[in-house]
N, C-alpha and C positions, 0 to 999 in steps of 0.2 A: 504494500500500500504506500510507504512512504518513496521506494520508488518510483512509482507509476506518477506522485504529486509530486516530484522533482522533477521525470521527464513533462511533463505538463508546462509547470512555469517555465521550464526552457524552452520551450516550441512555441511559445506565445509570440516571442519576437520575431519568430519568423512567420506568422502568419500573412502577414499584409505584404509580402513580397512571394505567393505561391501562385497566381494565376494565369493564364494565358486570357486573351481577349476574343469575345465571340465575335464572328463576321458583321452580325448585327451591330454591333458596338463599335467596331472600326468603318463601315458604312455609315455610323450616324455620326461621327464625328469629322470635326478638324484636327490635320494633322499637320506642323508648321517642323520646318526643315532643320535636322541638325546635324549632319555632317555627310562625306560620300555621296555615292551617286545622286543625281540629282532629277525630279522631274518639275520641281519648281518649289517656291518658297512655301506653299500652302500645298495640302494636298485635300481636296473634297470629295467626295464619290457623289455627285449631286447630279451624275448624268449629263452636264453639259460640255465640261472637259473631259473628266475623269467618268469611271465608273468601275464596278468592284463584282465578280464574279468567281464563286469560288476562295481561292486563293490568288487570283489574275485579274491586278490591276489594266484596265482597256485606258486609250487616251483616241475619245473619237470611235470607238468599237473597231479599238487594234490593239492585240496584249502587247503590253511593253515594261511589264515587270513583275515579278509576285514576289508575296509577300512570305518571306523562310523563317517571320518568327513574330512575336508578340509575346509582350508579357506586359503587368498591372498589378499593382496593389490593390484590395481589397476595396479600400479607402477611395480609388479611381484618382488620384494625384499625379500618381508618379506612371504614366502609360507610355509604350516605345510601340514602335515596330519599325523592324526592318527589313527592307525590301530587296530584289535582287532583277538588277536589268538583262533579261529574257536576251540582248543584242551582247553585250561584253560582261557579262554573270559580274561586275561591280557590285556593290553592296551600299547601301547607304542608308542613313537611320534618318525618323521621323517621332516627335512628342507629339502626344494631344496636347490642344490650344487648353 
């Protein structure tokens, strides 16, 4: 027992850094530019430039990147993902606004 309530209070601190982000969630958001490849300063899935299928971001309904990772706190603060261009496999990261 008093094991189990030491492993407990240890794994607290990591809770708010275990998640990945659903497709829904990176569709509804903004995503403003932070380093690497680049498809421009903001990124929106709002259908007019951009749009989000899959894992395969379209520019125009042509892929030109997916997306090889996501993760989020619990909290929704601290969100990344990072995408990988489809033409020279570059990488580059993206925060929510």
């Amino acid at each position: 027992m008093k094991t189990l309530s030491i492993l407990s209070i240890l794994c607290i601190p990591l809770l708010p850094h275990c998640t990945t982000l659903s497709p829904e969630h990176i569709k509804d958001h903004q995503w403003l530019y932070g380093g690497g490849y680049r498809l421009g300063d903001k990124l929106q899935f709002d259908n007019k430039n951009f749009s989000f299928n899959g894992d395969t971001i379209l520019k125009r309904d042509v892929p030109v990147a997916v997306i090889v990772m996501s993760s989020g706190d619990l909290l929704g603060s601290n969100n990344d993902i990072t995408i990988q261009s489809l033409a020279t496999g570059e990488e580059g990261f993206y925060h929510e606004k």
